[in-house]
C-alpha positions as YAML, in Angstrom:
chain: A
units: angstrom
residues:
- id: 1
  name: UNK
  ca: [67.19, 36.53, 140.78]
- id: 2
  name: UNK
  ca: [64.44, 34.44, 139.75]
- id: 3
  name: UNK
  ca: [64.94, 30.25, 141.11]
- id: 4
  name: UNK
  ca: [64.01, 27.43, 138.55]
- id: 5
  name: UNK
  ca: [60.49, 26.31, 138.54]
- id: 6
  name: UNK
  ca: [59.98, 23.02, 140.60]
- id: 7
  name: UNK
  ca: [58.02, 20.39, 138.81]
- id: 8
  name: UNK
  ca: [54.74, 19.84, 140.13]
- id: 9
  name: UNK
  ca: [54.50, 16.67, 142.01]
- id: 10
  name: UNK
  ca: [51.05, 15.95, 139.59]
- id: 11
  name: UNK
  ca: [53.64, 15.83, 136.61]
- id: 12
  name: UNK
  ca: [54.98, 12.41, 135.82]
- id: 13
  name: UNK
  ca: [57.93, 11.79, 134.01]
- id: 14
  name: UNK
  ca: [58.19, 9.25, 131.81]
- id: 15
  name: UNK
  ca: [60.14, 6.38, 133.13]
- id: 16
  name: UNK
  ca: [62.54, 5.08, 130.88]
- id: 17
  name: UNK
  ca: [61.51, 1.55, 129.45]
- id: 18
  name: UNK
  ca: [62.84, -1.56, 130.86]
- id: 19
  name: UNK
  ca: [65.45, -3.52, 129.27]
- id: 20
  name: UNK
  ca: [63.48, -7.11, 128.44]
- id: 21
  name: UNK
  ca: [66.13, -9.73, 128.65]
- id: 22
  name: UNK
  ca: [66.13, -12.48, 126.24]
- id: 23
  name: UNK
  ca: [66.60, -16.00, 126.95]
- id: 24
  name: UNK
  ca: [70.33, -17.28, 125.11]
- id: 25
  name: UNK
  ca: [70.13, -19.22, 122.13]
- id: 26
  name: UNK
  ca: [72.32, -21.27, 124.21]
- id: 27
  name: UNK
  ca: [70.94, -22.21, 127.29]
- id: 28
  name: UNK
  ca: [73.77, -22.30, 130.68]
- id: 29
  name: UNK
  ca: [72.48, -25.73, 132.43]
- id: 30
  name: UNK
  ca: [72.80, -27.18, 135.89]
- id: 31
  name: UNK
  ca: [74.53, -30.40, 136.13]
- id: 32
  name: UNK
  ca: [70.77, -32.21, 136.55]
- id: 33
  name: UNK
  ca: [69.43, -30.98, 133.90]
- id: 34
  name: UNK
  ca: [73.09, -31.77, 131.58]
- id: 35
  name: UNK
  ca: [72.71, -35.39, 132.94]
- id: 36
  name: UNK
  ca: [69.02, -35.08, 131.48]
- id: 37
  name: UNK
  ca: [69.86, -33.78, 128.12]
- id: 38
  name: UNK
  ca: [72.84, -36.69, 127.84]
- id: 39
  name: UNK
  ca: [70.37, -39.34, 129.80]
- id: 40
  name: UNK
  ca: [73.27, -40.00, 132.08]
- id: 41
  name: UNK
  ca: [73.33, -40.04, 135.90]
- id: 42
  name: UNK
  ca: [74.74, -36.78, 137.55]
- id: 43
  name: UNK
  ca: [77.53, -38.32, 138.86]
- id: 44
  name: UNK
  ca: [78.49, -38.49, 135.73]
- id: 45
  name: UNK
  ca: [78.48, -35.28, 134.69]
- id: 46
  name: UNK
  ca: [79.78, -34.08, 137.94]
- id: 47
  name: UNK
  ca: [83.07, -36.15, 136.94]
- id: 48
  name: UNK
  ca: [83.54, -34.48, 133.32]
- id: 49
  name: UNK
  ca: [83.45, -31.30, 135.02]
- id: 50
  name: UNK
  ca: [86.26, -32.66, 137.68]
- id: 51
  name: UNK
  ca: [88.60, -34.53, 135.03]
- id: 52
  name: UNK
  ca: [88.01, -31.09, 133.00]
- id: 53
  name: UNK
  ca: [86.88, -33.14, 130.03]
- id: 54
  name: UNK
  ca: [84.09, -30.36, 129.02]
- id: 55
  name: UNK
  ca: [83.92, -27.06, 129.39]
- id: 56
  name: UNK
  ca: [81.70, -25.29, 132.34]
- id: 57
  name: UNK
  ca: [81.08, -22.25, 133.89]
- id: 58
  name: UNK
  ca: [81.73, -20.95, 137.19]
- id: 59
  name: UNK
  ca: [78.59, -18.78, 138.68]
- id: 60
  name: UNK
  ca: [79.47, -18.48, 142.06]
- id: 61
  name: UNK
  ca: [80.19, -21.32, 143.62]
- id: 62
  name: UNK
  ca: [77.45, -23.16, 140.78]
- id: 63
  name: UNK
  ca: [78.79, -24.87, 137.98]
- id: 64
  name: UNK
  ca: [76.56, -24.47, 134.52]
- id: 65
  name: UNK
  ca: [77.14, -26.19, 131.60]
- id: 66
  name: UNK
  ca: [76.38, -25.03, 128.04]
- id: 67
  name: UNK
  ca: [74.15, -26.92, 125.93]
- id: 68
  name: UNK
  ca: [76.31, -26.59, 123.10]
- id: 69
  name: UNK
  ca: [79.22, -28.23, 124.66]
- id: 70
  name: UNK
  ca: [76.68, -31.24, 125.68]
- id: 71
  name: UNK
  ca: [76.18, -31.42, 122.03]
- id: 72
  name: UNK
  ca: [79.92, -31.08, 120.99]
- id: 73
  name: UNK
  ca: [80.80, -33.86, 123.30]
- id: 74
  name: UNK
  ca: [78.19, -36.12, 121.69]
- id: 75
  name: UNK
  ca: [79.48, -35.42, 118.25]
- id: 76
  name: UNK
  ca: [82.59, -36.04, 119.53]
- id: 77
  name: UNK
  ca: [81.92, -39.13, 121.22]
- id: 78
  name: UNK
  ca: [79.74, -40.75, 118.20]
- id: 79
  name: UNK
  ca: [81.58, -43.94, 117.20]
- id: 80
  name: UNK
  ca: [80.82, -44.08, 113.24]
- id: 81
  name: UNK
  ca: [78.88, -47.46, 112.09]
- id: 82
  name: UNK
  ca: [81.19, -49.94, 110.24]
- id: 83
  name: UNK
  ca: [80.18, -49.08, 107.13]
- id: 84
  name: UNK
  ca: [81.37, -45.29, 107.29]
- id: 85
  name: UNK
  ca: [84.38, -46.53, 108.80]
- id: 86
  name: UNK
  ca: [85.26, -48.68, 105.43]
- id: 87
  name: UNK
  ca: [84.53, -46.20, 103.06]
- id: 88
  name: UNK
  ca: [87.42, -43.90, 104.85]
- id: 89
  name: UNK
  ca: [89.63, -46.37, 103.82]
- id: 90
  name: UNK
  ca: [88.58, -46.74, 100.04]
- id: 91
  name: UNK
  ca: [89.73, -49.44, 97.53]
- id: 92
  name: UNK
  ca: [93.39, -49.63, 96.55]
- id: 93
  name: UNK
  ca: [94.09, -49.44, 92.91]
...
């Protein structure tokens, strides 16, 4: 009974080609850089997170924030001018 040729040690095998990871469209952020992106203090967002008035994510013990709740809770939070306010209400006829 013939054994299976060994591979020489010379011979390379082609490693297989690492996975590149790409950054999310949206981002997870710390609490700093949240308070940044609002231009709040972090206390502030720190007490969002505890009054569970956005959403966050739990990494650990770290607590990351998407951007696109930042931007849903400014949206949210907009108070409309006077003007679009009126023209909710229309004219009666």
């Amino acid at each position: 009974m013939r054994r299976p040729a060994i591979p020489h040690a010379s011979i390379q095998t082609p490693k297989p080609a690492k996975e590149v990871i790409t950054p999310t469209p949206d981002p997870l952020l710390s609490p700093a850089k949240a308070a940044e992106h609002l231009g709040t203090g972090v206390r502030f967002i720190r007490r969002l997170v505890q009054e569970r008035r956005i959403r966050y994510v739990k990494v650990g013990r770290h607590v990351r924030i998407r951007a696109s709740v930042l931007d849903a809770y400014i949206d949210d939070h907009t108070v409309p001018t006077l003007r679009e306010a009126r023209s909710a209400y229309r004219r009666a006829a």
